[in-house]
C-alpha positions as CSV (number, residue, x, y, z in Angstrom):
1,X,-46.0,0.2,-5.1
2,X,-43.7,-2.4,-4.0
3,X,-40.1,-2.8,-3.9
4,X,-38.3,-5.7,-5.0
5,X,-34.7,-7.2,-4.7
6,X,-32.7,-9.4,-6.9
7,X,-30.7,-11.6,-5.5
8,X,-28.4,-13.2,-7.9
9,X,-26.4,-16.4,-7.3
10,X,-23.7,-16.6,-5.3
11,X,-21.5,-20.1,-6.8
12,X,-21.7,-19.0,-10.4
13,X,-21.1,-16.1,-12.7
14,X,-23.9,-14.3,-13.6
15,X,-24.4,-11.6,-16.3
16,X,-27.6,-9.3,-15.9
17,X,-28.6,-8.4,-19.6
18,X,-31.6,-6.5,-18.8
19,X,-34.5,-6.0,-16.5
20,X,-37.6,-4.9,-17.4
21,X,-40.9,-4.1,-16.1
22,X,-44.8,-3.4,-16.9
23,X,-45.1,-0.1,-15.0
24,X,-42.7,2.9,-13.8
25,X,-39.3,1.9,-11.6
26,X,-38.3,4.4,-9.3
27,X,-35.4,4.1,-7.5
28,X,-35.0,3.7,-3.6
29,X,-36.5,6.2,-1.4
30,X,-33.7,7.9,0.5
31,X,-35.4,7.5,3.8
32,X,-35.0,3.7,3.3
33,X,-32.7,1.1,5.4
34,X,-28.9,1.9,5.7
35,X,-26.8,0.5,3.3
36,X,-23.6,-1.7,4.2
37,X,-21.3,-2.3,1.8
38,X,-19.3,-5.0,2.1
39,X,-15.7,-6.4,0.8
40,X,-14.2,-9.3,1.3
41,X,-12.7,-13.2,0.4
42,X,-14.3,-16.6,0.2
43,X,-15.8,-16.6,3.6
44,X,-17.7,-13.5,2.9
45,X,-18.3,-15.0,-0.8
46,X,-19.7,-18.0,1.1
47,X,-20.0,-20.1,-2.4
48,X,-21.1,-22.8,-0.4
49,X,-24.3,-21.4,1.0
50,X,-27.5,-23.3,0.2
51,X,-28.5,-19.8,-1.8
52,X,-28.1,-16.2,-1.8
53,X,-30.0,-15.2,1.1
54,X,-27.9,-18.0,3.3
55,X,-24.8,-15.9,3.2
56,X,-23.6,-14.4,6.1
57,X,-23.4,-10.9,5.3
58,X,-27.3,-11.1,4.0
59,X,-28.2,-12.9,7.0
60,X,-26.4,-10.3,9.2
61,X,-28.0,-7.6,7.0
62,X,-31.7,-9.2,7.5
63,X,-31.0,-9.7,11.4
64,X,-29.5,-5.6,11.6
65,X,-32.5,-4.0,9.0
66,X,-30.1,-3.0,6.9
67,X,-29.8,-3.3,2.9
68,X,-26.3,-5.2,2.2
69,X,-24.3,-4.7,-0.7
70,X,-21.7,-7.5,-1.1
71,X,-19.1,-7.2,-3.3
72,X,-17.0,-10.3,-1.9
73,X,-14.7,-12.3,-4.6
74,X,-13.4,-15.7,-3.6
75,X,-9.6,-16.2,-3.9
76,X,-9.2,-12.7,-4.9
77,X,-9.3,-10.0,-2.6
78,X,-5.6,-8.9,-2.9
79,X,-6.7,-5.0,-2.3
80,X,-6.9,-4.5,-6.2
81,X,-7.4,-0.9,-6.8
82,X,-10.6,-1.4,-9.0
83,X,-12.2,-3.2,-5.5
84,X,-11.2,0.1,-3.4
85,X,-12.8,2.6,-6.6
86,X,-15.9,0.3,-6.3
87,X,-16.4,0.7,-3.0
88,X,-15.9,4.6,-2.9
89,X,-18.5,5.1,-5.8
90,X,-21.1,2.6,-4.1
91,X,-23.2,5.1,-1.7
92,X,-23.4,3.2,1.7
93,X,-23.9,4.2,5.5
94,X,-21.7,1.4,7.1
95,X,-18.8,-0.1,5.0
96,X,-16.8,-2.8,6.0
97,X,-13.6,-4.6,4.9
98,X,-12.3,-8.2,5.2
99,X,-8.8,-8.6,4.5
100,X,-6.0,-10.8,5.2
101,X,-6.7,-14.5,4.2
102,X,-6.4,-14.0,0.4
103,X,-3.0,-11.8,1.0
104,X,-1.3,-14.6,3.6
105,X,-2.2,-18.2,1.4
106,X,-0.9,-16.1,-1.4
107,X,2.2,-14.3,-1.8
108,X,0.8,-11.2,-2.9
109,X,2.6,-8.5,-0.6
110,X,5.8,-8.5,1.7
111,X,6.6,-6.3,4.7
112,X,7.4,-3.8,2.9
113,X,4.4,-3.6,0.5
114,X,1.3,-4.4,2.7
115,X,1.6,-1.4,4.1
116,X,1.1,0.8,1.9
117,X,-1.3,-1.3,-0.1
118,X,-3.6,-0.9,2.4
119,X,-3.4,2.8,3.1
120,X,-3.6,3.2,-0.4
121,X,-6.9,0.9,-0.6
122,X,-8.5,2.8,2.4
123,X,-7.5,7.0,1.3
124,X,-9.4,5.4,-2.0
125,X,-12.1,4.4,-0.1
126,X,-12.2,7.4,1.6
127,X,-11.6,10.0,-1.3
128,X,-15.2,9.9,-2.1
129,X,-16.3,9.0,1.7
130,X,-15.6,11.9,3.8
131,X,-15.9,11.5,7.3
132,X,-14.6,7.8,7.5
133,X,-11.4,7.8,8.6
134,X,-8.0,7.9,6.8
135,X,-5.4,5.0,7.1
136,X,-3.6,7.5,8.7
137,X,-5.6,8.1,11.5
138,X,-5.8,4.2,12.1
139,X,-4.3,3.9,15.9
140,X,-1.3,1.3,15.2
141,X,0.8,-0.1,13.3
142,X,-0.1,-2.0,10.0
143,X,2.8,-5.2,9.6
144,X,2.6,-7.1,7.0
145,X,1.5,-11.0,6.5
């Protein structure tokens, strides 16, 4: 028994058409390292990273003993719905959200619509992790880019 990660590239697209194996694959034991989940833009993407175990969020992971998930997109985190859904269906001890750089270089929101974008990305988020808190109960105020 062994377990084994796959580590797929992080500067190009990459379809996984099947995996396949000579013995039985069970799946994690539940008393295995926490898992992070991770969102965010091109610096979490890190495209230019000599591979995928040179990103940040995987080197972070490996220093913390923890199992990363990173579901970073460069150029396009713009709190898409579909990102926030992913996120809540991905079971994961620690999740965390980088947001801003994608939504100020491009005029995806104003004032009056970042807002709500984001409490609407995080009670997504939160709908299927309970316990994490609300955008509601966020001390402060959330202005816009």
């Amino acid at each position: 028994m062994k377990n084994i990660e796959l580590c797929l590239p992080q500067q190009t697209p990459t379809e996984l058409v099947a995996l396949r194996a000579d013995g039985d694959v069970l799946p994690p034991l539940p008393d295995g390292p926490r898992r992070w989940v991770h969102h965010g833009s091109s610096i979490s993407h890190c495209i230019e990273a000599d591979g995928p175990t040179g990103t940040w969020p995987v080197v972070a992971a490996t220093l913390g003993g923890v199992e990363v998930i990173n579901l970073s997109r460069a150029g396009n985190v713009l709190l898409d719905p579909c990102g926030a859904r992913t996120i809540r269906d991905t079971p994961a001890d620690l999740i965390s959200l980088k947001v801003g750089i994608n939504i100020v270089s491009l005029p995806a929101f104003r004032l009056r619509t970042f807002g709500p974008a984001v409490h609407g990305f995080l009670d997504t988020i939160r709908d299927g992790v309970p316990g994490h808190p609300a955008a509601a109960d966020l001390p402060g105020e959330l202005s816009g880019p």
